[in-house]
C-alpha positions as CSV (number, residue, x, y, z in Angstrom):
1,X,-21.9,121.4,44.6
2,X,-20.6,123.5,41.8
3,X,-20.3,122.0,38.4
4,X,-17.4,122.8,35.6
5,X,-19.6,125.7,34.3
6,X,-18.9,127.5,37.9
7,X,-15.6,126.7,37.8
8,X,-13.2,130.0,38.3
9,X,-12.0,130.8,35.0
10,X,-8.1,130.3,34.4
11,X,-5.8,133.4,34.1
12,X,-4.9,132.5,30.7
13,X,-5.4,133.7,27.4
14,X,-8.1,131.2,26.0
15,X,-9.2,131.0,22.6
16,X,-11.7,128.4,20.4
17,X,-9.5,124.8,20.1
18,X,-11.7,124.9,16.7
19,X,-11.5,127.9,14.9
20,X,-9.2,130.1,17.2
21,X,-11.4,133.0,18.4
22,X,-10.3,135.0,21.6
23,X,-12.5,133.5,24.4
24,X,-11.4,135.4,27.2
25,X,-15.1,137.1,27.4
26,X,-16.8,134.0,26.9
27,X,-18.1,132.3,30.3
28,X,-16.7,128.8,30.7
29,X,-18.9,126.3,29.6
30,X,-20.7,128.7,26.8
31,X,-19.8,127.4,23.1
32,X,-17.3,129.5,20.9
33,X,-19.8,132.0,19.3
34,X,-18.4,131.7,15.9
35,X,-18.2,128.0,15.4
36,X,-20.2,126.0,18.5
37,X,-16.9,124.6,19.2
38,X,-16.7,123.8,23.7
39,X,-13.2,122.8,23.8
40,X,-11.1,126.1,24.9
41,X,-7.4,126.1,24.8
42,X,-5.3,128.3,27.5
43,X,-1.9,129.6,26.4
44,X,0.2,129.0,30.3
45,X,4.1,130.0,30.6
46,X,4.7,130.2,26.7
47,X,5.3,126.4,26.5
48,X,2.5,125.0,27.9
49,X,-1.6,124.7,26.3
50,X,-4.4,123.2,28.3
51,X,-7.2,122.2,26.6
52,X,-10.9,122.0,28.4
53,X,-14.3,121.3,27.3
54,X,-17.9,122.5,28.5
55,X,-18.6,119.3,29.8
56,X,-15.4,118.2,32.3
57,X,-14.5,119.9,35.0
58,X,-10.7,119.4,34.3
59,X,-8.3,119.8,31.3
60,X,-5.3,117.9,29.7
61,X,-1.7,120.0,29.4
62,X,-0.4,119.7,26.0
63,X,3.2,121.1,25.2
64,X,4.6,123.4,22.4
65,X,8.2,122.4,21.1
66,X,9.2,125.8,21.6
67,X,11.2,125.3,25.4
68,X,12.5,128.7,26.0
69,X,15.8,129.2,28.3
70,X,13.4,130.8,30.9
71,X,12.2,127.2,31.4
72,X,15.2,125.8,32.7
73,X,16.0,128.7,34.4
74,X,12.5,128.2,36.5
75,X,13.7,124.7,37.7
76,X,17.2,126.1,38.7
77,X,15.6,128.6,41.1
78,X,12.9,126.2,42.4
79,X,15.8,123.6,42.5
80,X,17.6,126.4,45.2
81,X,14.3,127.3,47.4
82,X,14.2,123.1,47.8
83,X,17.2,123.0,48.9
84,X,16.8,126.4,51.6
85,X,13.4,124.3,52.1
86,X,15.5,121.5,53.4
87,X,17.9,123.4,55.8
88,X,14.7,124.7,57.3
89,X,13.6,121.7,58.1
90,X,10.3,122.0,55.6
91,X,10.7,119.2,53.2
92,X,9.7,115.6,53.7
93,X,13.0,113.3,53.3
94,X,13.5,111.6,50.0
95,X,15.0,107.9,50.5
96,X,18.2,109.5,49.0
97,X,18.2,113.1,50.3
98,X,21.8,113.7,47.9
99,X,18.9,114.0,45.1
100,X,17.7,117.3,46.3
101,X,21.3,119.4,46.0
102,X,22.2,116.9,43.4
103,X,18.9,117.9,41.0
104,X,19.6,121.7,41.4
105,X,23.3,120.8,40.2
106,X,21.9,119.2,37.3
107,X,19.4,121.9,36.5
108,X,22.6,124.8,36.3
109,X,24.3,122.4,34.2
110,X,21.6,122.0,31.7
111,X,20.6,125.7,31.8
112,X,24.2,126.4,30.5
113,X,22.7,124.3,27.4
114,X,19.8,125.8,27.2
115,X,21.0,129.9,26.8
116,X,23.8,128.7,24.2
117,X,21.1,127.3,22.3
118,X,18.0,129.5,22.8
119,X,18.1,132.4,19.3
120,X,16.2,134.2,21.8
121,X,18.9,134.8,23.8
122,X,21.2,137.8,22.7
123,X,24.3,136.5,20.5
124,X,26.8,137.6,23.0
125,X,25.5,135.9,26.0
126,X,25.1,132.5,24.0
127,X,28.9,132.5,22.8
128,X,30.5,133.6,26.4
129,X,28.2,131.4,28.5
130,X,30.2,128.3,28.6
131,X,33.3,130.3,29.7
132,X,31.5,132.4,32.7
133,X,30.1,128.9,33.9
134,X,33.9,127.8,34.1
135,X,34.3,131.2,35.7
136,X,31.9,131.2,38.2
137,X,33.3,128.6,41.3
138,X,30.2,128.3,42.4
139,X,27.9,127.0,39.0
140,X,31.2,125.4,38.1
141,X,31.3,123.2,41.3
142,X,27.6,122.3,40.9
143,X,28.3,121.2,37.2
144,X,31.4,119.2,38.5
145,X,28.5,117.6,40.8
146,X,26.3,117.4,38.0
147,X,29.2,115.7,35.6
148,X,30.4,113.4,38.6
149,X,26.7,112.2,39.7
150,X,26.0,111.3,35.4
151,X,29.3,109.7,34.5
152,X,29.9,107.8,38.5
153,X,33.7,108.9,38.1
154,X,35.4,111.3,35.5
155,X,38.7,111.9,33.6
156,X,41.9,112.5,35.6
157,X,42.0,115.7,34.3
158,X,38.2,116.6,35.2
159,X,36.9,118.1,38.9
160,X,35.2,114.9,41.1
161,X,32.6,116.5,43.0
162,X,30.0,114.5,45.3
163,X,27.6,115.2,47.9
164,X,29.7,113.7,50.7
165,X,27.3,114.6,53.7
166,X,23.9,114.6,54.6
167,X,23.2,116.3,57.8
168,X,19.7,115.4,59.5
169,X,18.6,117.0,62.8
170,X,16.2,115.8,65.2
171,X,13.8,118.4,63.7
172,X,14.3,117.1,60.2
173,X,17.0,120.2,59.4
174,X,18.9,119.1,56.5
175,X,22.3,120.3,55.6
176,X,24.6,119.2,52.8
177,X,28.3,118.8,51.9
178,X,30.1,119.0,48.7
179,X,33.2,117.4,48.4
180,X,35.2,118.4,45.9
181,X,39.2,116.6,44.4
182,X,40.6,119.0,41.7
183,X,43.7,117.8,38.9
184,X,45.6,119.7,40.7
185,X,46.0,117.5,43.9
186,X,43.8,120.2,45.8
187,X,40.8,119.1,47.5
188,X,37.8,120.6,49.9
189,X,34.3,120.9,50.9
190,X,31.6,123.4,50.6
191,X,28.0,123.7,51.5
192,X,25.4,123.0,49.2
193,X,23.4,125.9,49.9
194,X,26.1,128.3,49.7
195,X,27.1,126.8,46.7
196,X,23.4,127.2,45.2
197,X,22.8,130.9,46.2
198,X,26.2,131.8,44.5
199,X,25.2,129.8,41.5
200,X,22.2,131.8,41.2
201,X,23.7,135.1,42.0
202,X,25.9,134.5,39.5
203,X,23.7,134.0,37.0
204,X,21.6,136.6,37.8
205,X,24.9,138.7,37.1
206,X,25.3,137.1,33.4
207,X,21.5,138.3,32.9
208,X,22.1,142.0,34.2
209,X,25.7,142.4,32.3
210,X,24.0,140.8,29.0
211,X,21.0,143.4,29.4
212,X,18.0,140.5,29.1
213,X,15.9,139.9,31.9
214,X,15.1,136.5,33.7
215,X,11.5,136.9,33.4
216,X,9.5,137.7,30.5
């Protein structure tokens, strides 16, 4: 059985938890060279630092306060392939299946939160985000969702939008309505995953015409 020194080394940058010398060349399990310090830590994502030691196989994830836009963003996209994981029939069934549409809704509500507030995101896109979310029908409705599904109900003068439907096949195929009561008297449905590709698409769109890029 292999032990932690024969343990793949992580593709992180790595350095001494001590004294902070680049370990990157420094077989796991060998002490820093500069201090006899064992514990390493590995940069992951930008937010994230795990910390190992010579003599345990595993680690313990430690987190910087630094929580960049991109974050949020992450969970928005793996909020949408859950839900297309879901209409394919690939996804064990929560005891409330609303949760899975319901979580990417919250997720594109926060991430309007997130780029306003991030100085790393160019001034222009932090002070017209809020108005493109209004904009946008489809990260709009998801927010209404978002809104409805925090406060139970909202203002008279506010969009009520609920996941309405769930739609379970014999197969375990999932498929999920949005229900939707403007201030205007008008009212409709739409599908979730409709709903969640646009969202994304549309935010993809805000990236490309603000000229910063989704990934690092």
């Amino acid at each position: 059985m292999a032990d932690a020194s024969d343990t793949a080394e992580p593709r992180w940058p790595v350095k001494c938890s001590n004294c902070g010398r680049a370990l990157d060349d420094v077989p796991r399990g060998t002490a820093c060279p500069d201090c006899g310090e064992t514990a390493r830590l590995y940069a992951m994502a930008g937010t994230a630092v795990a910390t190992a030691t010579a003599s345990t196989p595993g680690m313990a994830l430690g987190y910087t306060p630094e929580r960049p836009w991109r974050e949020q963003w992450g969970r928005a996209r793996s909020g949408l392939d859950l839900i297309r994981q879901a209409y394919a029939g690939q996804v064990d069934r929560p005891p409330d299946p609303r949760e899975i549409p319901v979580r990417f809704c919250e997720d594109c509500l926060n991430l309007v939160d997130w780029l306003s507030h991030d100085p790393a995101v160019p001034q222009s896109a932090r002070d017209s985000v809020r108005s493109m979310a209004s904009s946008s029908t489809a990260i709009k409705l998801a927010c209404d969702v978002a809104n409805t599904h925090k406060h139970r109900n909202r203002f008279s003068k506010q969009t009520i939008a609920r996941i309405s439907k769930v739609d379970i096949s014999d197969e375990g195929h999932m498929s999920f309505t949005v229900t939707w009561h403007r201030p205007d008297g008008t009212s409709g449905t739409s599908d979730a995953l409709e709903m969640a590709t646009k969202a994304v698409a549309d935010w993809r769109s805000f990236f490309a015409h603000h000229s910063f890029s989704e990934t690092e």
